[in-house]
Every structure is written in C-alpha cells, then in structure tokens.
N, C-alpha and C positions, 0 to 999 in steps of 0.2 A: 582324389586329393593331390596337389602339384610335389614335388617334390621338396624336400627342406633343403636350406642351400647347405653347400658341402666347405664354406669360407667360415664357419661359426668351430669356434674350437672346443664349446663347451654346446655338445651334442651326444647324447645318451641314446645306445641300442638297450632293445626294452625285449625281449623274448616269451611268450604266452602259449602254451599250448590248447587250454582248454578252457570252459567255460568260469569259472570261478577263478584261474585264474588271468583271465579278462579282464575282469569285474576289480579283481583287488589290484590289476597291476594299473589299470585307468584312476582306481584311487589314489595310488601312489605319484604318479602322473600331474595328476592335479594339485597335490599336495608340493612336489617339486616347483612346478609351473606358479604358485603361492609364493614361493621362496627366490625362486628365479627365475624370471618372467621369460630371460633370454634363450634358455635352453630350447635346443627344437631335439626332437626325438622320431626315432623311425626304428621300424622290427619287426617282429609278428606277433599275432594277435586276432584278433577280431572286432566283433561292432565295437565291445566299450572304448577299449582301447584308439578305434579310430576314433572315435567321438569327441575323446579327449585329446585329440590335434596329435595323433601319432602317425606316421607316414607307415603306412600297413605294405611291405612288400611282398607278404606271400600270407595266404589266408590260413590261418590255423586249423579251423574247421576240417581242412584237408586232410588234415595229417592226428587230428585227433584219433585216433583211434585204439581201441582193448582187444588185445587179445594175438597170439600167435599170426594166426590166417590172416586175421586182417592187416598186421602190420605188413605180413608178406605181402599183401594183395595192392598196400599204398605205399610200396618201396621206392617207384620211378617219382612221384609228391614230395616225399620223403628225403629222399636225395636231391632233388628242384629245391626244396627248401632250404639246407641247411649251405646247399653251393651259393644260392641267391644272398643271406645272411653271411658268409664268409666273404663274400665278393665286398660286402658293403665293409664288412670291416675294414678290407684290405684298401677300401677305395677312400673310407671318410675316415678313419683311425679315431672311433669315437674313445670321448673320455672318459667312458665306463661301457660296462657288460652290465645289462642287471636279467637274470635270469630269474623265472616262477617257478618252482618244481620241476615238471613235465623232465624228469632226470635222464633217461637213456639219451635224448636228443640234446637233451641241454650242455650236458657234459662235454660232447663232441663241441659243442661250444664254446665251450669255457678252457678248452685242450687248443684250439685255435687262436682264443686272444691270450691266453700266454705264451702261444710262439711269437704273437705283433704286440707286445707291451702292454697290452690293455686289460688293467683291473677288471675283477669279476664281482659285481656283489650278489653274491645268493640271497633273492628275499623270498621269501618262504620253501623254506628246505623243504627235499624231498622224504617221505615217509621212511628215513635207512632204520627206524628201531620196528617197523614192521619186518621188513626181511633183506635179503643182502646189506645187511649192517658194514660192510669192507667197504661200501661207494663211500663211508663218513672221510676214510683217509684221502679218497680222490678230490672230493668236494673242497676239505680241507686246506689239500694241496693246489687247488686249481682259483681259490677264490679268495681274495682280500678279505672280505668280510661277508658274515650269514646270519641272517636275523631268522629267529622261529616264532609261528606263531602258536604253539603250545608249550605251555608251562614247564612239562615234562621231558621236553627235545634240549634241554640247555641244559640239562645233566647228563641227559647221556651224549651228547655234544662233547661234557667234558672228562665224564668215563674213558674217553680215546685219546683225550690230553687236548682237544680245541676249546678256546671258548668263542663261545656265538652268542648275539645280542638277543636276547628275548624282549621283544616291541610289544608285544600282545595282539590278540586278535583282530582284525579288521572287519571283521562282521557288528565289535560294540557301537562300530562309527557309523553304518549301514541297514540295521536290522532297525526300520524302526516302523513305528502304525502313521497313517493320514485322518484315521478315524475312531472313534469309541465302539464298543460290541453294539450299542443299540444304534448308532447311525449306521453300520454293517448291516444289522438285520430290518433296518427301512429301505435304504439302497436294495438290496436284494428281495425285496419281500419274502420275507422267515418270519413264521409267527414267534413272538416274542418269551412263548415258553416251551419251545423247542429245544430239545439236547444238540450241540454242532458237533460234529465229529466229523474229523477231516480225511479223506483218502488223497493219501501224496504219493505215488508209483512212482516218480523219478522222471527227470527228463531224456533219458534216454531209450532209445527202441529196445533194448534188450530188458529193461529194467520192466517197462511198461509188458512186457511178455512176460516177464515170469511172476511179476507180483498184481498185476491187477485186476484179475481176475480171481483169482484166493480173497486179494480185500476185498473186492467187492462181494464176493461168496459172504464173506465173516459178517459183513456190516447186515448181508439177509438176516444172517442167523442170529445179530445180534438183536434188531429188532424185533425179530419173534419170540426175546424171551425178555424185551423190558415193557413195561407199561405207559415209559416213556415217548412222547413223540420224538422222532428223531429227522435233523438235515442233515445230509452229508454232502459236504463240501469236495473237489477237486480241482485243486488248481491245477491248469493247464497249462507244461510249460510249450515256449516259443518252439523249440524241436518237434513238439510232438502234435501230432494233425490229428482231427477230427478223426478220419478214419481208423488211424493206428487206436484208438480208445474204444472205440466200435468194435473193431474185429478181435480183439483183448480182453473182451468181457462185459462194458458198455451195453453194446446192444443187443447180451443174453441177460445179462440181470439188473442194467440201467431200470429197465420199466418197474422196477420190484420197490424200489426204492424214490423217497426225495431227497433227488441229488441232482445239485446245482455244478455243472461245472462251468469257471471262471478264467477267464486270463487274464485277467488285473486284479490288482488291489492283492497282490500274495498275502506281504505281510497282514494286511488289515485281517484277513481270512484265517488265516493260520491262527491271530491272535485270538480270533473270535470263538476259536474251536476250543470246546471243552476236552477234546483228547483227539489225538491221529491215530492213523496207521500209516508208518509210511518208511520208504526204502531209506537203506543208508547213508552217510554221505553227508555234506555240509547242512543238507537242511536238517539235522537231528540237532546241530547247534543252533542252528535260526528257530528253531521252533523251542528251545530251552532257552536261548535268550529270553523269550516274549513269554515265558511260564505256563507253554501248553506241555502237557505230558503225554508220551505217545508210547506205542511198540512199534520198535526195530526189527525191519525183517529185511533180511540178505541171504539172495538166491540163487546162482549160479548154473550153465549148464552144468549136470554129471562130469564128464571127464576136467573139464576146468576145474570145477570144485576142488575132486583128487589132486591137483597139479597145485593147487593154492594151500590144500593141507599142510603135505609136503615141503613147500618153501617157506612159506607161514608158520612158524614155533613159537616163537615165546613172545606171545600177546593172548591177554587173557578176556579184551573183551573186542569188538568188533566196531562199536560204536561210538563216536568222539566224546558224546558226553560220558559214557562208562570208562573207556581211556583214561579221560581226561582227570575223572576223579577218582581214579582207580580204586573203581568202587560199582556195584550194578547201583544204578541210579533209574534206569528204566530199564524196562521188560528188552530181551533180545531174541529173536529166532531166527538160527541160522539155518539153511538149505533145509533136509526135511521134515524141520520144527513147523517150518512155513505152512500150513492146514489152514483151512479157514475155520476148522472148530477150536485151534489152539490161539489164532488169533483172536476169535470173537471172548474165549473164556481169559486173555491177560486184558482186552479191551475193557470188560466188562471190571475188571479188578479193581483196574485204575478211576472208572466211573465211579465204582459204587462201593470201594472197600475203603473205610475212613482212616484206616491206620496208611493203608499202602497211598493212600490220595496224599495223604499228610511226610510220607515221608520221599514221596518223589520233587512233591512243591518244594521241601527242605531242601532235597540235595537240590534241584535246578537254582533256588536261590544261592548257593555255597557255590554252583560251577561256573557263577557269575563274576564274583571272586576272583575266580582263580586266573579269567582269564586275561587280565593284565591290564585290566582299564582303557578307556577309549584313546584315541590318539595314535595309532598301530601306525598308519598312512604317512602321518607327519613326521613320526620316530622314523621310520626305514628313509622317508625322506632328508634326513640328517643325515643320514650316515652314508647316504650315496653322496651326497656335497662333502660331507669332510674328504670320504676316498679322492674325489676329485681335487679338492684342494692339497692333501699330500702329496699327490703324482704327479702336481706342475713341476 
C-alpha cells in the first residue's frame, strides 16, 4: 500500500497489537473515514486495519506475543517497531495518538507523543482492574482522553479520580448472523433434529494445546450418556492449521464424533449451537450476544498459572460475561477444573437442566443491557475529532 502523504495536517496514527484489537480499531477507522473522508491514517496493525486504508508500517503479528520467553525471544521486533512508529511521529506530527490496549508497548507510546505535543486518545483501555491497577495514573496522565468498552471500567476509572468515556461495546455493531439455524443446517448438511454443540479452543497455539483435546475428550463422553443425536461444530480460526488441530486431539478422538469443522460462516455457527465449550476471551461475549450459553474453560501452563495467581487478586470471575455482570452467569473452569468429565457434567447441565437453561438465557439477555448499546465505533469516533478540534 503507497504511502499517505505527509502535506495532510489532519492525519491520525492508529496502534493495534492484536487480533481483536484489529478488528475494532478498523471499525473505528471506518467510522472516522464516515465523518471525515479527508483523514489519511498509518500505524500498526494488521489485515483489518489495512483493509480499511491504513498505511501498516510494521506488522503487529510480530510483536504479538504472551508470556515472559517470548517477549524476550521478540525483543529486536519489538524495539524495530516502536523506533519505526516513533520515527513517524517525529516525521508527520500526526493530529492524534489513538492507541488499543496492547499497554506495556502502548504506553512507551503515549510517553513519546507527549514529549512532541501530540494528544493520545486511549480507546479501549487496557485490563488495569485485573491487575497492576497503578498503570490507571500513567494512562491518566499520558492521554487526553479514554473510552472503555465495559460498563464496570468507568467506575473504577473514577475510584482514582479520572473520568473516561464509556461508548459501549463494539462487538453489538459486529456480532451478527447471514443466516437462520435451519439455512445453517441445509448449508452444512446436519440432520434437522440433531443437538449442535459447539467446540471453540481458541485461535491461538497455546490455547488449541491445552483445551482441545479435554473438549473434545468431554463431547465423547457426553454423547455416551445422552440419547440425543449430537453435531459438533468447530470453528476454525485463520491462525490455526489443519495440522495444529490433528496433533491436539482431532485425529485421536475426531473419528469418535460428528464434528464438522468450519472456517466461515462463525457467527452463523456459534448462533446455531445449542451450547459450547469454549476458551476464554472475547468469544464468550460474541457467543452471549447471539444467546448461546456455554462453559468457560482457562488453562494455563503450571508455573504461568502460579505467576498469574500471584499478580491476579481481586477479580472474582475470569470470564467477560461473569465480570461483566458480576454475577456467574455461565459455568467456569479454571486450570485443573478443566477435565473432560467436569466439562461434559456442566455441558450437560446447561442442555438439560430447566431451571440452570432458564436462568443462563436470563442473565445473557440482562448482559445485553449492560453493554451500552450499538454505536461504540461512531461514539470513540467523536471523541477522536473533538480532540482534534481542541488542539488546533
């Protein structure tokens, strides 16, 4: 993609570390580009992001990365990136910052365009009431303005004396079906009175190791004690190959089961399904939006786990929708809850026990509520133009 010219004075750097936030910083993007056609934009990011006409200077994909080791291991990326983004600053003096979470890296960002004048607007804050709660005063201090996308982050936002703009989720603008359950189950050929139960392991390698081989153990065991026919569904995300699902459990207990796996049509799939199993992480709210009820399971190696204990106190549930409505709303299993007998016996709960059926569909209608109505995109999109119009 050519470069955007450097003569435009109303030119916005965009910052993305990871996949999701990709996806919402391209929707915010587009939503800008609605309102002001003239803006050009460049940063880092990924596919969405360039898609939606951003001038990608250094691939995020790169520097994505969890955990200790790894970060050490993608230090010389790491540092490539943030001097290549500093450079741009110092070179086009864009008329905003907008950074997505991704906070250890961001930060050093937001510490550099307040030495060259340039506004920061934090849209989607990073996770500070999970743990080091102290980054709230940095953020604070480093950034014009911060929109959150949970209900419950603009209190304690202002427990430390800030106020932040609560826009609402960008998933109510995004999460939606192409199709009905029965045009699902003709597309796919699934017989019509089959149970769908969905296996969603996560799109990452580490995820797909530690949980997909347990669900798919549980889904055995669950059909050996319903009289139910049962599909199970897996959607496959872009990260994750053929192989990596093979050697993870796929091709010791694939054959056992009817299980379709897909790589399109997510939503349509997810909505189709009568209950999941699936890792934690944004899809536990895309799959609560669409009113499938599932169990959450989050698994960790051993000594990470310990290390996450430890820095991790005062949160009481693990899961976005149980956070969100600080409340269990759906089943949880963390690290060695994760069995495939404990999963198949909450899966089986949620299918077949009327009161727990009745009261998960309650809460996921209620966490629909809470989360701030559609329009997240266009809201953060205002408040990046007003910053800009103050700072002429």
């Amino acid at each position: 993609m050519p470069r955007t010219s450097s003569s435009s004075s109303e030119h916005i750097m965009i910052i993305a570390g990871e996949a999701s936030g990709d996806m919402h910083g391209a929707n915010l993007v587009k939503a800008l580009q609605a309102m002001r056609p003239d803006i050009t934009f460049s940063g880092m990011g990924g596919k969405e992001l360039a898609a939606a006409g951003v001038d990608i200077l250094f691939d995020a994909a790169k520097i994505a990365v969890v955990g200790v080791v790894e970060v050490f291991s993608h230090l010389k990326d790491i540092f490539k990136a943030r001097q290549t983004l500093i450079e741009e600053m110092r070179q086009k003096k864009p008329a905003l910052l907008i950074l997505i979470d991704f906070p250890d890296f961001n930060m050093l960002l937001a510490a550099q365009a307040k030495k060259l004048d340039i506004p920061v607007f934090y849209y989607i804050s990073p996770q500070v009431w999970a743990w080091r709660s102290g980054r709230v005063k940095k953020i604070g201090r480093l950034s014009r303005r911060v929109a959150t996308i949970l209900p419950f982050e603009q209190q304690f936002y202002k427990n430390y004396g800030y106020e932040v703009d609560f826009v609402g989720h960008p998933l109510l603008d995004t999460v939606t079906t192409t199709m009905s359950r029965a045009e699902f189950l003709k597309k796919y050929d699934i017989p019509p009175g089959n149970r769908l139960i969905g296996i969603i392991p996560g799109s990452r390698s580490k995820e797909i190791k530690f949980l997909l081989a347990d669900f798919l153990q549980a889904a055995v065991l669950y059909e050996q004690q319903t009289d139910q026919s049962c599909t199970f569904l897996l959607p496959q995300a872009s990260t994750i190959s053929d192989a990596q699902l093979e050697e993870n459990g796929l091709g010791e207990f694939g054959h056992e089961l009817d299980i379709r796996v897909i790589a399109e049509n997510r939503y349509d799939l997810m909505a189709a399904c009568d209950a999941a199993l699936t890792a934690s992480g944004t899809v536990t709210l895309e799959l609560a939006i669409l009113g499938t009820p599932a169990v959450v399971a989050y698994k960790l190696a051993p000594k990470t786990y310990l290390l996450g204990k430890i820095l991790i106190r005062n949160i009481r549930f693990f899961s976005l929708v149980n956070l969100i409505s600080d409340k269990q709303i759906i089943p949880e299993l963390l690290q060695d809850e994760v069995t495939p007998t404990r999963l198949a016996s909450e899966l089986d709960k949620l299918l077949t026990d009327p009161l727990e059926h009745q009261q998960v569909h309650q809460g996921l209608q209620a966490l629909k509520s809470l989360l701030g109505g559609p329009g997240a995109s266009a809201k953060a999109a205002s408040i990046a133009l007003e910053i800009i119009r103050e700072n002429r």
